[in-house]
N, C-alpha and C positions, 0 to 999 in steps of 0.2 A: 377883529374880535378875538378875545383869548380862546384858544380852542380846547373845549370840555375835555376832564376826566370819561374815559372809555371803563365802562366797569361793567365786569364779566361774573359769569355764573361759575360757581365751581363745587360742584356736589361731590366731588373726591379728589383723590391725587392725582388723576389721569387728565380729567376736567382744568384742572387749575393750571398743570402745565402747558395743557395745551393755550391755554388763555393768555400766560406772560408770552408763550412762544411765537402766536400770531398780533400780539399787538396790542390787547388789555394796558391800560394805566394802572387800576387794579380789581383786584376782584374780590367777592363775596362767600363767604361759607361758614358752616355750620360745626359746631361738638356734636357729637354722640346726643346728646340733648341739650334742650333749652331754643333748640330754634324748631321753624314749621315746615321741613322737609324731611320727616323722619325718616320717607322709606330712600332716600337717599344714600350714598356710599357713607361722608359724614366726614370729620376727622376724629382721631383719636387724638391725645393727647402727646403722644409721639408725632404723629404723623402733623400735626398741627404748627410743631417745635420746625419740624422739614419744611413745612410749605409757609412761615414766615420767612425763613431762614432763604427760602429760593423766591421767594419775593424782594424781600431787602437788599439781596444780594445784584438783583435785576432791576432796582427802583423802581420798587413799586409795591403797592399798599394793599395789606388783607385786611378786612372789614369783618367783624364776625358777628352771626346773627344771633342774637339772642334774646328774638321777638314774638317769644309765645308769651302768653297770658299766664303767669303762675298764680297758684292758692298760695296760703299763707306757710301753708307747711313746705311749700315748692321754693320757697324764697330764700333763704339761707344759701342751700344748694346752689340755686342760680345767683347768688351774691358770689361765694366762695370761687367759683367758675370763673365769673367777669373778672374779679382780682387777680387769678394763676392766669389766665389770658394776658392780660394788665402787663404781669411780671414779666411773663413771655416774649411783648413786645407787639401785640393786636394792636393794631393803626387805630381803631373805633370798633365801636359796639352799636350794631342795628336793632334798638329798640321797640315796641308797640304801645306797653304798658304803660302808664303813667307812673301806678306805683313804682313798679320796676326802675322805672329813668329818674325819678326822684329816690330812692333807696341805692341806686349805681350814685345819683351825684354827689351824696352824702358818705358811700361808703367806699369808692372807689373813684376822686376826685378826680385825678387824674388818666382816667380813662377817657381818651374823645366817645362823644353818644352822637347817634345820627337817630333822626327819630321816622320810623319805618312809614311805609305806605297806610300800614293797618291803623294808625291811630289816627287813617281821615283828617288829615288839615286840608280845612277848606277856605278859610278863611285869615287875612291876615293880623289878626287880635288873637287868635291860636299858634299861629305861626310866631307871634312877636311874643307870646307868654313863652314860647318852647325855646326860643332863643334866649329870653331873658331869665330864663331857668338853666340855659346853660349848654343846649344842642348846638352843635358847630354845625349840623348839616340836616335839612327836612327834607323826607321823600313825600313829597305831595301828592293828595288822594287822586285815585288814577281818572275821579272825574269833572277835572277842571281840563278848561280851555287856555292857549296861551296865552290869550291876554287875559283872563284871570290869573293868569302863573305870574307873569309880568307884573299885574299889581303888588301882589304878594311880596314880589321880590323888592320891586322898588320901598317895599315898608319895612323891611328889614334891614339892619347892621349889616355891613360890609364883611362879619366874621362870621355871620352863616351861612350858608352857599345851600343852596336849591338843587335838590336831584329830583330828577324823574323818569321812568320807564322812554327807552328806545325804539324798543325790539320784546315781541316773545308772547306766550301765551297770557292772556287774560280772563281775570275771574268774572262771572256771572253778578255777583251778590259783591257788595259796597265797599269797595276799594280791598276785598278779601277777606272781608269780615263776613262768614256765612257760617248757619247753622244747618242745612240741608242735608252733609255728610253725616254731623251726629245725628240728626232725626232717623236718616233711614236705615243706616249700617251701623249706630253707635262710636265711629273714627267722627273725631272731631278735625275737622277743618282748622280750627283755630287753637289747637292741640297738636298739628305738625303730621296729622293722619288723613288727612281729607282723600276720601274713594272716588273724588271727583263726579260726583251723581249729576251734575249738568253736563257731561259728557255723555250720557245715556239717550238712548233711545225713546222717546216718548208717544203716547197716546192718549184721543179722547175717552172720557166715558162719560155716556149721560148718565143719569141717576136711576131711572127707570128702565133706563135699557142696561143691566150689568152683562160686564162681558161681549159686548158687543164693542170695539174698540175703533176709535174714527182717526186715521191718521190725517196727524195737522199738516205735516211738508212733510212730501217724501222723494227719496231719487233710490237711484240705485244702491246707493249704501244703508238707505234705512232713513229713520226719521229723527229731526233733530231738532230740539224747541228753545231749548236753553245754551247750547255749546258755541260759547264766543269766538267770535275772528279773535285770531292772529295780529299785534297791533306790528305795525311797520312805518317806520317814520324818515326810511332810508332818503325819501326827495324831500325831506322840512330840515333836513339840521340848522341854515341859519336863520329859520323862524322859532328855534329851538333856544338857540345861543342868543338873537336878539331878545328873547322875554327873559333873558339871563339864567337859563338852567348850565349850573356849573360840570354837572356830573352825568353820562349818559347811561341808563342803566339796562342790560341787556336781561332780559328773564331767561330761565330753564334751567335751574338746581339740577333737576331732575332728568337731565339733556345728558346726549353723549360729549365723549370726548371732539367726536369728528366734529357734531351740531356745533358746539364752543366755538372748534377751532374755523369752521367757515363762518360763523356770523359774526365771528372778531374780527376775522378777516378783513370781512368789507366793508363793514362799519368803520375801523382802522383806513383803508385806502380811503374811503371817502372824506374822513376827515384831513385826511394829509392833503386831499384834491382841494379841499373847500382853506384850507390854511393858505393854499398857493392864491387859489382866486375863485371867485363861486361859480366863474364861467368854465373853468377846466374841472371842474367838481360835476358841474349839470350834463358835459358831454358824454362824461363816464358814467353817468346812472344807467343806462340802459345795460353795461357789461356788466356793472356790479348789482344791478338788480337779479339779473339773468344768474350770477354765482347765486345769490341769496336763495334764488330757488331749487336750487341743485341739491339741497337739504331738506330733510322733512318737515312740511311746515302744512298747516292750515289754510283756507282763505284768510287773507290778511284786510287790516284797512287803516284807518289814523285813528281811532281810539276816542276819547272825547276833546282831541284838543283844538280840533278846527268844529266843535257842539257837540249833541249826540251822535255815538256811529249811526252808521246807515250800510246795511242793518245789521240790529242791535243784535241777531245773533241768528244760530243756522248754520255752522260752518261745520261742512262735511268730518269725513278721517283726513287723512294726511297723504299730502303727495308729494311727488319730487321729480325733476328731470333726471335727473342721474342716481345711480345708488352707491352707496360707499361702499368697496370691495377690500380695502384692506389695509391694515396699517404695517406702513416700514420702521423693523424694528433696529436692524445693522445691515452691516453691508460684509460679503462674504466671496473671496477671488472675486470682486467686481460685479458681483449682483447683488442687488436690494434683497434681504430675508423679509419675508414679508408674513405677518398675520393675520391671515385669514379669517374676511367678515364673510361675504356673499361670493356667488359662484360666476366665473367669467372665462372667454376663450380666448386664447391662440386667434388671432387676427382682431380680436377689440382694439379699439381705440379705448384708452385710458387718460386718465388724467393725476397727475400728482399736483397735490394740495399742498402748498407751504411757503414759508412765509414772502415770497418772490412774487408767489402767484397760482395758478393754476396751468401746470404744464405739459402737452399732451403728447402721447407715443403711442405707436403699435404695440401692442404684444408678439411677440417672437416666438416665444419661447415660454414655458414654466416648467416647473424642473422640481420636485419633491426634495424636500432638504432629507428626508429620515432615508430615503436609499438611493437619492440619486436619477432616479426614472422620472422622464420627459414626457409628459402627460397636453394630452388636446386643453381637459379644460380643471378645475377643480370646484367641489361642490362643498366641502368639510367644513365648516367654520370654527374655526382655533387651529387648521393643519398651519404649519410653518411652511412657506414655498420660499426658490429661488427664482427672481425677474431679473432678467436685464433689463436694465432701464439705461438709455442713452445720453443723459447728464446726471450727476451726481444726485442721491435721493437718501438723505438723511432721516436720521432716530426721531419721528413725532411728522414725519409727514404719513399724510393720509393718501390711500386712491378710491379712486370713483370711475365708474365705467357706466356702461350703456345700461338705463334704467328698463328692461325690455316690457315691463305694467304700465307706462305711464303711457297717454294720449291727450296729442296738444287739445 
């Protein structure tokens, strides 16, 4: 089987590099406006010219979102934008709107359109209108099964290709079409502001009893009614590729640099494992499952594609085995300069993240770059330090050390 496009999340310039640097095919992001991760880093229009530009240069494709819902006065703006993108050299335009995708195909012909998760295709008489309107590529609604996706696929032309969700956090409310944010905070959800209100804490109340509050689930973090698993589809990819999803799409705009660069990571190896043979792909899930967790992530599950999740929802805060301690920025008389995320000691066991692998070393040594003094441990986050690291540790590798919060 051909093995899918790997497409990554890129909410800034730190994000995106890290994404071509571990293994992305390509990746997805956003202007300043017109897509729905406003509080995102974003690109500006410069910065946008750069991160085509270190895309193409790496082969490999920027997608740009511009899948918010506009008013009529909104429209122009968002035309004028998808054109200077256009001109720029945007691989495709991730759309939601109908209007929108029909006013991009008339006014901006030549711009590829992929048509977003949010406009819910569920079926393949919407999917075969979207193609034959003119979409090269459908993100299908996040609540179909594979062999629904398979149908789907088998009813379409050969020139539109099927993506869908991988990996990464998921919404509550119908394929991310939710009005719950603007109800209670006014940020519209489907305005690129969503406060994520089913990540809250919730309670009962009966009606005559006010103020008396009945908790539905509780643990030690608190209680959680609405907050969805984490979808992970890291042991299905070729039940993924047999129902013919072309494109694998990784969530978290709104993710760090490190989150990017470890879950491109492993997504990447496994599919390199599963290109060789599925049996050297299945051996390795247990290591590369075990990286996947070493990043912040929620209870995870498969999403709707083997039926409903089970269960539908409940998923704690976030955990992780290991914590990300710091990114290597150069290298200086033969030690890593490193920027400091979290605090770690003189005799940790560390791990550097990049693109080889995960590779682990003692600390020895840390050493303050501003005077020189050889310190036990550091606590600062943003100080600059010097590491010896004892194989070469280059510009966009990350470390991670001993998570001392977490409990198997």
């Amino acid at each position: 089987m051909h093995t899918p496009e790997l497409l990554a999340p890129a909410g800034g310039m730190p994000q995106l590099k890290a994404a071509l640097r571990f293994g992305a095919d390509a990746v997805y992001g956003a202007l300043k406006s017109y897509g729905l991760r406003a509080s995102a880093g974003n690109f500006s229009w410069e910065e946008l010219q750069q991160a085509l530009s270190l895309c193409h240069q790496a082969g490999k494709k920027f997608y740009l979102t511009l899948n918010i819902l506009p008013y009529d006065e909104e429209m122009q703006g968002f035309l004028d934008a998808a054109k200077k993108a256009c001109e720029m050299g945007a691989d495709a335009a991730i759309v939601s709107d109908i209007g929108a995708f029909l006013a991009l195909r008339r006014e901006v012909p030549q711009l590829p359109l992929h048509i977003s998760t949010q406009a819910n295709t569920l079926n393949s008489e919407t999917a075969r209108f979207f193609a034959s309107a003119g979409a090269e590529r459908i993100v299908l609604a996040r609540e179909l099964s594979l062999k629904q996706i398979a149908a789907i696929h088998k009813s379409l032309p050969d020139a539109c290709q099927i993506e869908t969700f991988v990996h990464g956090a998921m919404c509550m409310s119908y394929s991310g079409r939710c009005m719950l944010s603007d109800h209670l905070t006014g940020r519209g959800g489907n305005r690129g502001a969503c406060a994520q209100p089913c990540r809250w804490e919730y309670a009962l109340v009966e009606k005559k009893r006010p103020g008396e509050y009945i908790p539905i689930e509780e643990d030690q973090r608190g209680t959680y009614l609405l907050s969805a698993y984490d979808l992970c589809m890291l042991h299905h990819l070729p039940e993924m590729m047999q129902a013919g999803i072309e494109s694998l799409k990784i969530e978290g705009r709104m993710k760090t640099e490190y989150y990017v660069a470890n879950t491109v990571s492993v997504y990447r190896k496994a599919l390199d494992l599963l290109a060789q043979s599925e049996e050297t792909y299945r051996a390795a899930l247990p290591q590369l499952e075990a990286q996947l967790l070493k990043a912040s992530h929620r209870l995870m599950n498969t999403g709707f594609f083997f039926g409903a999740p089970s269960p539908a929802a409940g998923a704690d805060g976030f955990s992780q085995t290991m914590e990300y301690v710091g990114r290597v920025e150069s290298n200086q008389d033969g030690m890593a300069v490193v920027h400091l995320k979290n605090r770690f000691y003189v005799g940790d066991t560390l791990e550097v993240l990049c693109p080889q692998g995960s590779l682990p070393f003692r600390v020895e040594k840390i050493i303050l770059q501003e005077t020189g003094e050889s310190v036990d441990t550091v606590s600062i986050a943003g100080q600059k330090i010097l590491l010896p690291i004892p194989f070469p540790a280059e510009d966009g590798d990350f470390l991670r050390g001993p998570n001392r919060n977490h409990t198997k």
